[in-house]
N, C-alpha and C positions, 0 to 999 in steps of 0.2 A: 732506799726502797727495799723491802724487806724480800723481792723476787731477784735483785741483784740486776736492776736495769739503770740505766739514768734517766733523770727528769726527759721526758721529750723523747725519747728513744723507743722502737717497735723493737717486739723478735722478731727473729728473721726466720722465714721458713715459707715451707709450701701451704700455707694454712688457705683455709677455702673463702670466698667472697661474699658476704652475702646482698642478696637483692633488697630492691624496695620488695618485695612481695614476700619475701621471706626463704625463698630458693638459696640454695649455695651452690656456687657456680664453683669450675676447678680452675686451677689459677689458667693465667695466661702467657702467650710468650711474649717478649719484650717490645719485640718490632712489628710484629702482625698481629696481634690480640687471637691469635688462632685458639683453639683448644689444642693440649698435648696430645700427641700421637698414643693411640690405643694401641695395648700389646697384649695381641690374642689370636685365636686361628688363623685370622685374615692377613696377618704379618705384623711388622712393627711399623710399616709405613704407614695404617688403616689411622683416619682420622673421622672425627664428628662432621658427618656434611651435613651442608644445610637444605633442606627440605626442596629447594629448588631444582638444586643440584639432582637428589634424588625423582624430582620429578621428569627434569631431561633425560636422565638416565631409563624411565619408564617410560619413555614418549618413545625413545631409538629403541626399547626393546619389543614396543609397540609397530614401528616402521617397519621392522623386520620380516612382521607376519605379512604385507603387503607384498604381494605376488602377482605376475601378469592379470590373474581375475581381480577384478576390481572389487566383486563381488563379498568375495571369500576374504580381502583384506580388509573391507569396510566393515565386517563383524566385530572386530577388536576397536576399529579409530574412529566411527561415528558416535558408541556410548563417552568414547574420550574425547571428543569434539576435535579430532585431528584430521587433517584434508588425507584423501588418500590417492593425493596429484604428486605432492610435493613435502619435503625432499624427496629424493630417488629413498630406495628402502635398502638396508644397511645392517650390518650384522652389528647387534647391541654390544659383545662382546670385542671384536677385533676393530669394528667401527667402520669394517670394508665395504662398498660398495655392491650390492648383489648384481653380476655380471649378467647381459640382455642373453646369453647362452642357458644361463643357470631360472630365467622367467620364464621357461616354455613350462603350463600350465602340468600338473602330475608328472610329464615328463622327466620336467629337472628335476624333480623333489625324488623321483626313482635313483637317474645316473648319481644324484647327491649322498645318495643314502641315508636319506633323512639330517644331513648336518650341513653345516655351513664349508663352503671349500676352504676357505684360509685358516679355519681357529677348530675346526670341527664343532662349531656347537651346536647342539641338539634342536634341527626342528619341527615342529609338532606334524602329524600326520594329519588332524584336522582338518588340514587347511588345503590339501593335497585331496581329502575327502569332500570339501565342500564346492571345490572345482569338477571334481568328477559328478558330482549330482547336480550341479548348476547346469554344466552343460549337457546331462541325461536328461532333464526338464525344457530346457530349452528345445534341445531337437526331437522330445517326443511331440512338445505343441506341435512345430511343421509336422510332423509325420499324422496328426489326427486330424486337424484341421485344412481343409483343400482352401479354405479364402487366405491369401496371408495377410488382409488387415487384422481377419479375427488371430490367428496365428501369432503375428507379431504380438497385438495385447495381452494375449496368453500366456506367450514367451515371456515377457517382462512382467507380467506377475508372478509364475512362478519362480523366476531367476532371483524376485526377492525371500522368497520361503525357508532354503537353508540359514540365511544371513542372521535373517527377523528371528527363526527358531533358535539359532545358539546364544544371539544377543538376549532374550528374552530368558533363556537355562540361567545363563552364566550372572547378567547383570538385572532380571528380574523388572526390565524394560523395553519397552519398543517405541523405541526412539522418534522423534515426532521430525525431525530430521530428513525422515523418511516416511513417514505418514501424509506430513500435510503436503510436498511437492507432488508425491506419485495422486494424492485425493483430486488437487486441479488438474495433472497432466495426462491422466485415462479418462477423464468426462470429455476435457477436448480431443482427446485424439480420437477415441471412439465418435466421436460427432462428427468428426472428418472424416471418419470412414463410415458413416453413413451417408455421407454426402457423396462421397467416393464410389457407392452402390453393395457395401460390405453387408452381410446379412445380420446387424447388430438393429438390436430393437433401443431405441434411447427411453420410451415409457418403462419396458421392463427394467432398463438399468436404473434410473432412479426407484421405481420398487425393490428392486434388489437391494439398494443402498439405504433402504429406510426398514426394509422390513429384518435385516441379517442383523443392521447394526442397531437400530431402535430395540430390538429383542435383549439384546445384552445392554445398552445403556440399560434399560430396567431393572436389567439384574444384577448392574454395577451399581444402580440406586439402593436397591435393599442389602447387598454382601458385599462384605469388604473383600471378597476372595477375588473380586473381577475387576478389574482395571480399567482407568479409558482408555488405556495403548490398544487395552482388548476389542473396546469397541470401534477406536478407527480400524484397526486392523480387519475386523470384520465386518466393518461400510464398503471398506477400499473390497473385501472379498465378493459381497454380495454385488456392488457396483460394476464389476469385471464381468460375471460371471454371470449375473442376471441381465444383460446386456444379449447372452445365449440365450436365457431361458428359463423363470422362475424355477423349476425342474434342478438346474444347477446347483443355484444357492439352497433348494432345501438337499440335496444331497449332500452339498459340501458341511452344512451347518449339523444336518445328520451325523458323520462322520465326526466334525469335530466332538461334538458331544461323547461318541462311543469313545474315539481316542482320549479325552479328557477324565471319561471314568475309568479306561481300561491305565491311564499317567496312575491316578486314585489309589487303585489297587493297590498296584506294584507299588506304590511310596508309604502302604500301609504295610505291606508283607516283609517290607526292609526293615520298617521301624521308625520311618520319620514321625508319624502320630498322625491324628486328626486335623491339628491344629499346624501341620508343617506350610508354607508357602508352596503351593502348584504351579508354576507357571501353566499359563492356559494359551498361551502363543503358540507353541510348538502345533498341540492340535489342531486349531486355527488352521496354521501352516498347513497340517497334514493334509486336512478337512479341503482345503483350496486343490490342494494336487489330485486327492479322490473326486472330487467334483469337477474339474476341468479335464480329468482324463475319460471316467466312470460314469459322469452326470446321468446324461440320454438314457445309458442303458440302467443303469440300477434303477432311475428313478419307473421305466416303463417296466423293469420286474416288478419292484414294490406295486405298482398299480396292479397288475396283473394276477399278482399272487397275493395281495391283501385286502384290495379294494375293488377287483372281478372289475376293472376298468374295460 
């Protein structure tokens, strides 16, 4: 053999594997077919995980952000279809269990100093922020509203408005997870609380819910720029809210609009271009909070001042 092998005999060496597909695989070890251990920033122990692996490790880093508000940690684990019951929540890094001292809502996230207590690792303020506005919306409803059937529906509309807005920034959706439960369970509870003697109109709420959201279905029909997360969101808007008082819904749909062009701007003056993705949820959102707080009164300015009503 003119390489200096014998008949039948391989070299021997780390030489690479290759696939049916044509990939070259690195070799393997003898007793586990593992891949060799990577030697680089991460240490000499760092190995090739498998995607699974990486995916638990993103679910527990995910559990982490769940905090007493249910709320505030459904933003991160309903676009990743994760319950936000179970498991208890857990620092990704140390793997410890976040203590019932350490879940009092902004509070702990203050004494904590923004980190976890056993590993220190960093967490987000967010989340500490979307507790503090959930429950500023919550007890503004009580404070405006004197019926608490309409109060409570208020409440729980707006308590979903931070959650819907970040999820909609970050993952450029509005989760239907949360769309189609709350769309059947405000037509019936609002129906119980007009049975109840609550000052809800049930004709206006279905006008509310055809006229807010049919508006955008149309205009998710001709532009790719509008979503239908956009139009449940603003059925379920008009449906709450026109339940008060058509008066409602065109303020809150008002509002979004101005919030939606004033988003426009600013994403032009950055630099994103014409052509960048807008989420239009956020405004939505906004548009919901301006109208259920602002409604009555802006809309009998507008009259007064535009239309000599």
């Amino acid at each position: 053999c003119g390489h200096g092998l014998q008949p039948g005999r391989r070299r021997r060496g780390p030489a690479l594997h290759d696939r049916q597909d044509g990939v070259q695989e690195p070799p393997r070890e003898p007793a586990t077919g593992r891949g060799r251990p990577l030697r680089g920033k991460h240490g000499p122990e760092e190995r090739l995980r498998h995607p699974l692996q990486l995916a638990d490790r993103a679910r527990a880093r995910v559990r982490n952000d769940v905090r007493t508000n249910p709320l505030a940690g459904a933003q991160p684990l309903v676009p990743a279809g994760e319950s936000v019951v179970r498991p208890r929540s857990r620092c990704p890094t140390c793997g410890v269990e976040i203590a019932n001292r350490d879940n009092v809502p902004i509070l702990g996230w203050i004494l904590l100093r923004g980190r976890c207590r056993n590993c220190g690792t960093r967490i987000s303020p967010r989340y500490p922020l979307l507790e503090l506005s959930t429950a500023v919306l919550f007890s503004g409803a009580f404070l405006v509203y004197e019926s608490v059937w309409v109060a409570v529906a208020i409440a729980a509309l707006l308590m979903l408005m931070p959650a819907i807005a970040v999820i909609d920034i970050e993952h450029r959706i509005i989760p239907n997870r949360v769309m189609y439960p709350s769309l059947v369970a405000f037509p019936v509870y609002l129906a119980v609380a007009r049975l109840a003697g609550a000052p809800v109109d049930l004709l206006r709420m279905v006008a509310g819910f055809a006229l807010f959201g049919g508006a955008l279905f149309v205009v998710a029909l001709v532009s790719r720029g509008m979503g239908m997360g956009d139009v449940k969101l603003a059925s379920l808007i008009g449906l709450v809210l026109g339940s008060l008082g058509l008066r409602y819904v065109g303020v809150a749909a008002g509002a979004s609009i101005l919030f939606g062009g004033a988003g426009a701007i600013v994403a032009l003056l950055v630099g994103r271009g014409r052509k960048a993705a807008i989420p239009f949820g956020p405004s939505l959102a906004a548009g919901a909070v301006v109208g259920a707080f602002w409604g009555a009164r802006l809309a009998d300015w507008y009259l007064r001042t535009f239309v000599r009503v």
